[in-house]
N, C-alpha and C positions, 0 to 999 in steps of 0.2 A: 661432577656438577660443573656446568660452562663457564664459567667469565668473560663468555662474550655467547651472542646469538649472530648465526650467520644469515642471511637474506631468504634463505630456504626454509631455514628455522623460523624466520617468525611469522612466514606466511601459514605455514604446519600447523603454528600454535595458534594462530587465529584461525584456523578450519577447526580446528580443534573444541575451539572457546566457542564458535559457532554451535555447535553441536554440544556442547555442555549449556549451555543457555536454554538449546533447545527441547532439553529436557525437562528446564524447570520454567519455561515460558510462561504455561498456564500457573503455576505460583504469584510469578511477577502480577501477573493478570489478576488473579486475585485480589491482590496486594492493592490494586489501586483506585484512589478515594481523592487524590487533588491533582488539577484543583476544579476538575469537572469528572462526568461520566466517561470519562473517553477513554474508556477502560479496557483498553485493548495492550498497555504499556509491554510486555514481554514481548504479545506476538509482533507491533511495530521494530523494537529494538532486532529482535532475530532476524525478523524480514529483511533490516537492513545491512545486518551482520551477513545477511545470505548473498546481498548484493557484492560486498566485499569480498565474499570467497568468488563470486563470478569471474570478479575481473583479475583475482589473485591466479585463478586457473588459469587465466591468458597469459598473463605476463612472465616475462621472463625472471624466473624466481635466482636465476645468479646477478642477477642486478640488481644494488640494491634503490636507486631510484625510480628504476621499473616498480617493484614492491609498492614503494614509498606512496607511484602513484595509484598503482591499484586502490591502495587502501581508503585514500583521499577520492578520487573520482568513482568508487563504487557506493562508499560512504554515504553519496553527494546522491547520487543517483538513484538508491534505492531506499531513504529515508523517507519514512514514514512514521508520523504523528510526531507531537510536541516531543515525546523521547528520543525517537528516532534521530530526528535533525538534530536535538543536542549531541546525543549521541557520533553524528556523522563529523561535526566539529569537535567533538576531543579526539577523532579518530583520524581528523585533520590534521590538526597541533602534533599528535603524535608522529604522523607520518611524515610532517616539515623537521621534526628534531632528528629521525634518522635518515632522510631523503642522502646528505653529503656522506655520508660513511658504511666500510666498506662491510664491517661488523657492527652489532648493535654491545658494546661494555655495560659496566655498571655503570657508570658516570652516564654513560648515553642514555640509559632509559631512564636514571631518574631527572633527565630534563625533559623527556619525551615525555611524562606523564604530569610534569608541571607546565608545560606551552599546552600539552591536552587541558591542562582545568585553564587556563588563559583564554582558551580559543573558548569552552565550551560558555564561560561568563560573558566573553566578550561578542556572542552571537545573539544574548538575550536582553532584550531593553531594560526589561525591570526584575536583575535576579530575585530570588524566593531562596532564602536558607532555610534545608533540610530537604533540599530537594536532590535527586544527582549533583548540580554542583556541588553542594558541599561536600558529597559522599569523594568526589572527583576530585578537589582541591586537599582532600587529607589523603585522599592516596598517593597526590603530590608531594605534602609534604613529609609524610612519612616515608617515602621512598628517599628525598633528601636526606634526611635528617640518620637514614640508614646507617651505621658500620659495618658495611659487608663489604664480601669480596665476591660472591657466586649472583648471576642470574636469578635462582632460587631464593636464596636468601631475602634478595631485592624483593622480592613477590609476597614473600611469605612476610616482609616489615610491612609493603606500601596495602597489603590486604587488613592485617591485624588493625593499622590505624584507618581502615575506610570504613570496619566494621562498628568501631567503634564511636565513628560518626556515624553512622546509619544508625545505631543502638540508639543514638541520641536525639536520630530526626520528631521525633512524637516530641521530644520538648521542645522542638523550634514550629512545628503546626498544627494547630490545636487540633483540625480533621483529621490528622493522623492519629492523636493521642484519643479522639475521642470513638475511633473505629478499631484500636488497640493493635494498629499493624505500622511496619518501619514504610520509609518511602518506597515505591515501585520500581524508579528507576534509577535509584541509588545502588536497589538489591540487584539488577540485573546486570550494572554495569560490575559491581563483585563477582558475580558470577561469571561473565568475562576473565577478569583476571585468575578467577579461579580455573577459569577453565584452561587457559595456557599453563600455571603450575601442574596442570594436573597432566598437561600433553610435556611437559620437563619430566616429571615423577615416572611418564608411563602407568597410570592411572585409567581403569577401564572407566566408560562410562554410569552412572549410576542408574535407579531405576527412579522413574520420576514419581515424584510426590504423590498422591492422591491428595483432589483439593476439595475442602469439605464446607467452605463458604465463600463467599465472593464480597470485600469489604465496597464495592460500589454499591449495595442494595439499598444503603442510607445514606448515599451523595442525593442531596435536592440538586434542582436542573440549575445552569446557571444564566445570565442574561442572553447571552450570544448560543444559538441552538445547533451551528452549523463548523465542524472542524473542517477546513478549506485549505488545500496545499496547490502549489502547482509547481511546474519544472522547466526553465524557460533558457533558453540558448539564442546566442544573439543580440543579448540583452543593450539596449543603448543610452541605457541609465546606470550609476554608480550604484554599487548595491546600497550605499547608504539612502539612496535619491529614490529605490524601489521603496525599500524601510518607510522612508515619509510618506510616500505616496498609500502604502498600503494599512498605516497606522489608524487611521483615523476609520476606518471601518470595523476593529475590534480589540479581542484583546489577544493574550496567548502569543503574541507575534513571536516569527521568527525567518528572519530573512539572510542566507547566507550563499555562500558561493567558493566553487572551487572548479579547476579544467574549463574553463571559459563559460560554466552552466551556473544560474542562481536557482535557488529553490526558496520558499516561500510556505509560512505555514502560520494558520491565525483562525483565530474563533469569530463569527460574524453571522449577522442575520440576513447578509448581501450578499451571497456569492458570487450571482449572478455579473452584476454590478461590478464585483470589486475584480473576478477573470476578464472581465470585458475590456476593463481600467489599465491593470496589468501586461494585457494579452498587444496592447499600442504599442508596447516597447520591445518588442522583441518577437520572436516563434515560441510559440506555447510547446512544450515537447508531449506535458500531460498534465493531467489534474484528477485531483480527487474531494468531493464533497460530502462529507458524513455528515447524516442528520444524529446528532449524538441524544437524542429521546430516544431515537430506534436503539442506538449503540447502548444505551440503558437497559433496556426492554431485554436485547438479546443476553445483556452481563445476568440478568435477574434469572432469565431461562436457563440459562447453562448452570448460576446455581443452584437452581431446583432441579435439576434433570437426574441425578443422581438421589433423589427422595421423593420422587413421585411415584405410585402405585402404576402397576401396569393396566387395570381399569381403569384412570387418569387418563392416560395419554388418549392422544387422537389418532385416530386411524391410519392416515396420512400426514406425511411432511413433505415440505421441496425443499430443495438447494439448485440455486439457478448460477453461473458464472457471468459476473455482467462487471463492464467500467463505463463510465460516466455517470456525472450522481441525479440526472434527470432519470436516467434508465433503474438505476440501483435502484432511486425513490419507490418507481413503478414494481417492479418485480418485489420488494419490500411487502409494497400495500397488498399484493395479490398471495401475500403470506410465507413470500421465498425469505429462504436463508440465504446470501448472498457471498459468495464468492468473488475476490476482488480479481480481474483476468478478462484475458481475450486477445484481440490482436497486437502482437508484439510482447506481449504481456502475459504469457498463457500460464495458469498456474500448475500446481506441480499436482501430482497423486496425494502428496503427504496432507496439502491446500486442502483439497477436498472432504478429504479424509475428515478432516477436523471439523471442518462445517457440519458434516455432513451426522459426525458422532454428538453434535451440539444441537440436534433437533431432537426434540422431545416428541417422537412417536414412534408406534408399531414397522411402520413402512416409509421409504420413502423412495420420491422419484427422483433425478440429478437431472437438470437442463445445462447442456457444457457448454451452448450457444457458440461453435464457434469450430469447424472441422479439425483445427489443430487443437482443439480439447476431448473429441470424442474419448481418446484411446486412454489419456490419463481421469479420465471421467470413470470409465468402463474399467478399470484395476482399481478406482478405489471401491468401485461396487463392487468386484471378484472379493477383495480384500473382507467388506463389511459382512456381507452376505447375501441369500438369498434373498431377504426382507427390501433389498436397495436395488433400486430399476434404473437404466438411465436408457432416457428418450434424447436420441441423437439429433440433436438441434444443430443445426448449422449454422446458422445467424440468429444474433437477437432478434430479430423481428420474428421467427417463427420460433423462440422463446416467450416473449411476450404471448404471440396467440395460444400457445400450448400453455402457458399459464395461467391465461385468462379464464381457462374452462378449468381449473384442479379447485378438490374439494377436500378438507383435509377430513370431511364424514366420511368418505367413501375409501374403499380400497384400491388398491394401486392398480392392480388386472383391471378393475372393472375402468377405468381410467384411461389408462394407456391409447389404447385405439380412437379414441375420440380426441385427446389432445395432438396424438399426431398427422388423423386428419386436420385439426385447423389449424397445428402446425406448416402443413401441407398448401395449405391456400394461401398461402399471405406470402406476397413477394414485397424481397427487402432492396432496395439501393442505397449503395454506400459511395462515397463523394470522398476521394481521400487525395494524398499526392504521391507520386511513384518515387522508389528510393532508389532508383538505379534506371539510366537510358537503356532501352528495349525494344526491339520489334516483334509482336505477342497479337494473336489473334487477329493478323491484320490491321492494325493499328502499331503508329509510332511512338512510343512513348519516349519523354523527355524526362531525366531526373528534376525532378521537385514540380515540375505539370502536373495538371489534375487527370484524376482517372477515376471512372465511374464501374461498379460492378453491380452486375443482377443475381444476386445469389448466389455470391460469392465470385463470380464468374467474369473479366475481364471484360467489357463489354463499349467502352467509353476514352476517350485519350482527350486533352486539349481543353481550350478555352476556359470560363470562369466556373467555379464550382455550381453558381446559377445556374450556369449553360448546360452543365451536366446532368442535374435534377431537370431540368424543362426537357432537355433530349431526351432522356431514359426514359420520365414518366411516357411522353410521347410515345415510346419504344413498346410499352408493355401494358399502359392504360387500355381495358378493354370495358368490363361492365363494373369495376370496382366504382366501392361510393365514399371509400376515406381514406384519405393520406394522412400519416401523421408523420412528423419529420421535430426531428432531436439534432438540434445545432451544435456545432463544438465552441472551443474557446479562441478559437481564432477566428468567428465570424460576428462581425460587428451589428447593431439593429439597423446601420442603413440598409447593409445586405438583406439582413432579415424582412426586412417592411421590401424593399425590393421586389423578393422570389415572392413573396406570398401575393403582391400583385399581379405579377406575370403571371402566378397560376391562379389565381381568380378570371383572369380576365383568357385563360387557354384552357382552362377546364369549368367550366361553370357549375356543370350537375356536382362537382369533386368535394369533399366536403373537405378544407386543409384543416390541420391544427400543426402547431410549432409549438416547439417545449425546448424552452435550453436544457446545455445537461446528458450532449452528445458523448460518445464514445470519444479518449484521445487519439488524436492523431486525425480526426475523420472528421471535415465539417459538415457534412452532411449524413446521417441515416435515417430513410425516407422506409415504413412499411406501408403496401398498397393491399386493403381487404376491402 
């Protein structure tokens, strides 16, 4: 048994704890009832638990501030929802307490898991006991309060006393007591630490739960409808100075920052508004907007999906892969189950997978919108079965058309062919910036200049992203009668009121519509039918 962990060792054991979590995610998910619908608490914490083995994979695991920073800058990076981001700050705290040292001791980790509960209080405006903090501050203190000498031991004290605060969260909130489940991310962050004892022990993994209710069913909705995050580099504000700036739009806040990047995460009925606000001080890297009524909607399906009649179900289902939450909304309404992915972002088989077993029907179709998602689109349908089709979407925009036409009466054969013709007709342009200087189809490109693509396809270099929408459309307008264009979080309404005059007054027959709520990274995605 070790008395100390070496730099190799605890990135091991957090791939480890990744993958033990990830067994019992859909539990966590169950589990959660506050202090809104946003009922997603395992699969966020995992997601961001996956980001950390990313960047664990790159670094150089004989060093231990290499580690140190993995932990913290993947943490930062890949956090998602209210758990997440707490989550990514005691994963903080943790990684500044061994960042100087060369093993990780006893002594060392029980201050590593009490600057973890420091960090993770001190990232939230208005803590809530019985929530993860507290679950996190008694793991602290009972890892202190410890007489041990082994690693193990440490694990096996600071676990027994976290459980015993989680045992106890239903008497710190009354939603908890009254939906008869412990807090969601109090259980998932035990689960973590279980899962590194369990990669000590050499303990195989278990088989995951079967989960037979989902305690969101009887969360009412709460004022603010909209869970809003984003990811910002460059920032030219103190993160306390974002903190104010972004307070007064809702509640849920949580604004923190690590590797020169802030992140941002808050409940609000302004999104729009409040990335625009935001997006002034800095490069937007990305953002995510959940309408959490939907996020309701889908907790309720998933827990009826395992008791419904197979004369119940509907004929057809979708799972479409989209980010930006103007696009999500759309593909939403048109009945898609949504995949969070796309460029730069592409998700995984396992992503899918899960969506895709989260629709309650006979058949379904997969929209992977996006040519570096065909291939893991197309295994997770090998995987499901014959029953799951995926029509090879290349861009959102000829996901949107091919969703526009699905019916979930009708069967998936008789379907197919007609979504992938109007698939087929709709040309997308996408308005983004290059991530590296290049000379590529005849054109110069400049790292961080704009570049225009036709369908996926290289087509544009230079000038303002305006210039680039007026060029292209020019490029390829032929008899079409609508444009519709999805802004990103970096384009302000002067731009906006801008372009929409230029192409009023260069297209007249052109019918525009603009919708915030673009893809990250991309100010402009323009489809042309």
């Amino acid at each position: 048994m070790p008395e100390t962990l070496t730099p190799q060792q605890i990135a091991a054991s957090l791939r480890y704890a990744t993958d033990w979590l990830g067994v019992y995610k859909e539990q966590v998910n169950a589990l959660n009832v506050y202090p809104v619908p946003d009922g997603d608490t395992g699969t966020n914490m995992h997601l961001t638990m996956q980001s950390i083995r990313r960047e664990l994979d790159t670094c150089d695991e004989n060093n231990m501030p290499s580690v140190a920073k993995a932990i913290a800058y993947g943490g930062l990076l890949g956090a998602r929802g209210n758990s997440g981001v707490i989550l990514s700050q005691l994963f903080k705290g943790f990684s500044e307490s061994i960042r100087d040292h060369k093993t990780v001791s006893v002594d060392t980790l029980k201050t590593a898991f009490e600057q973890a509960s420091r960090l993770g209080y001190a990232a939230v405006m208005k803590p809530v006991e019985g929530t993860i903090l507290t679950v996190a501050r008694e793991v602290g203190s009972g890892a202190r309060k410890a007489k041990v000498t082994t690693i193990e031991e440490l694990l096996e004290c600071a676990l027994k006393s976290g459980q015993i605060a989680l045992d106890n969260t239903p008497n710190q909130l009354p939603a908890l007591k009254q939906a008869g489940v412990v807090d969601s991310g109090g259980q998932g962050y035990l689960y973590l630490l279980e899962g590194m004892l369990a990669y000590l022990h050499n303990r195989a993994l278990p088989e995951a739960p079967k989960i037979e209710s989902y305690a969101g069913q009887g969360v009412e909705h709460e004022e603010f409808g909209y869970c809003t995050e984003f990811l910002m580099k460059d920032c030219t504000l103190p993160i306390e100075k974002v903190r104010e700036l972004v307070a007064p739009y809702g509640d849920s806040l949580l604004v923190v920052g690590a590797e020169g990047y802030v992140k941002g995460h808050i409940h609000t009925n302004e999104p729009d508004e409040l990335l625009s606000t935001v997006a002034r001080h800095g490069n937007m890297v990305r953002t995510k907007v959940e309408d959490m009524s939907e996020q309701h909607t889908e907790i309720l399906a998933m827990a009826g999906a395992s008791t419904r009649a197979e004369e119940d179900l509907p004929q057809s289902g979708l799972v479409a892969v989209a980010s930006g939450y103007g696009l999500v909304k759309v593909f939403r309404s048109l009945g898609a189950r949504v995949v969070s992915g796309g460029q730069t972002q592409n998700p995984s088989v396992q992503d899918i997978l899960d969506a895709a077993k989260s629709v309650t029907a006979r058949e379904i179709i997969i929209l992977p919108n996006n040519k570096n998602v065909i291939m893991a689109a197309q295994k997770a349908a090998e995987l499901l079965g014959p029953h799951v089709k995926v029509l090879p979407t290349r861009t959102l925009g000829q996901g949107m058309s091919a969703a526009i036409g699905f019916s979930s009466f009708s069967p998936v054969e008789e379907q197919l062919e007609m979504m992938q013709d109007s698939a087929n007709r709709v040309t997308t342009l996408e308005v983004t910036r290059a991530s590296r200087s290049v000379e590529l189809n005849g054109l110069n490109i400049e790292e961080g200049g704009v570049i225009g693509l036709k369908d996926d396809e290289l087509v544009h270099a230079g000038g303002t992203p305006e210039e680039a929408v007026l060029t292209m459309l020019r490029q390829v307008h032929t008899d079409q009668t609508v444009a519709t264009i999805f802004t990103g979080p970096n384009v302000d309404q002067e731009q906006i009121d801008g372009l929409m005059n230029t192409l009023q007054e260069a297209f007249p027959d052109l019918m525009v519509e603009i919708h915030a709520g673009g893809p990250d990274l991309y100010d402009y995605l323009v489809t042309l039918e």
